[in-house]
N, C-alpha and C positions, 0 to 999 in steps of 0.2 A: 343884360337881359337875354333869356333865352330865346332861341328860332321861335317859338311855341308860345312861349308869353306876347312876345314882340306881333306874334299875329294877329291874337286879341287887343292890343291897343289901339288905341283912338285914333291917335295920328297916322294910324299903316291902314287903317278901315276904310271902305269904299264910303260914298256920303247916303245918310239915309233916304232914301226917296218910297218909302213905305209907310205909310199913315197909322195912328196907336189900335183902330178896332182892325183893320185888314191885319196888322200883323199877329195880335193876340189869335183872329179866325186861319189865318194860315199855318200858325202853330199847332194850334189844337186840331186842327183838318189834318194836318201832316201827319201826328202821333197818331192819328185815331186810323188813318192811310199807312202807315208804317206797321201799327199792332194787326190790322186785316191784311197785311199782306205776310207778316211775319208766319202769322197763325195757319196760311192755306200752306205754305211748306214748298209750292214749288216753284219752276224758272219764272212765273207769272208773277206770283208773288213775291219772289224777292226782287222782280221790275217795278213793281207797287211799293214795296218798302223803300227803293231808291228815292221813287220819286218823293215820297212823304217826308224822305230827310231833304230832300231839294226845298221841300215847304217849309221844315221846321228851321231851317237854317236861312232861309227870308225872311222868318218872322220873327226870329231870335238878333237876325243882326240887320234890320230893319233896311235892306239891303236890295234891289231885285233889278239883276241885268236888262231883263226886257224891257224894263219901264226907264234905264236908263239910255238902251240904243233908242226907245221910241221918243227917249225927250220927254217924259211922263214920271212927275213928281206928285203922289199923296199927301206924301208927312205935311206940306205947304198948306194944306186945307188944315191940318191941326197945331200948326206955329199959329196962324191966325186966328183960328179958333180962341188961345193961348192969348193972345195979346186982346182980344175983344172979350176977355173973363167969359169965353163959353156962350155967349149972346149970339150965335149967327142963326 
């Protein structure tokens, strides 16, 4: 398997600690943060575009460092959700 493939698999991925609406909203915040900063053209903005791929790349790989040093796990609110058929 290649470097590149091997990154994206399962078993080499941090664990998700990112819940299903936070991460669809920090996707779509990122892109919409990455196109407004693309679009102004300068050193500001491509510090905005950084950050909006910093979001899209949380929400894509349901993933997010801070919430793992702070000991703060989401996805856990939507396992359970998942096992109570959506009734909380």
């Amino acid at each position: 398997m290649s470097d590149i493939a091997q990154s994206f698999s399962s078993d080499t991925s941090a664990p998700t600690n990112v819940g299903g609406a936070e991460r669809a909203l920090s996707t779509i915040g990122g892109a919409l943060i990455v196109i407004d900063g693309l679009r102004s053209g300068s050193t500001w903005g491509a510090l905005r575009a950084l950050v909006g791929a910093v979001l899209i790349a949380r929400g894509v790989g349901g993933h997010c460092p801070a919430y793992a040093a702070l000991g703060m796990n989401t996805a856990e609110d939507d396992t359970q959700a998942k096992r109570l058929g959506g009734q909380i």
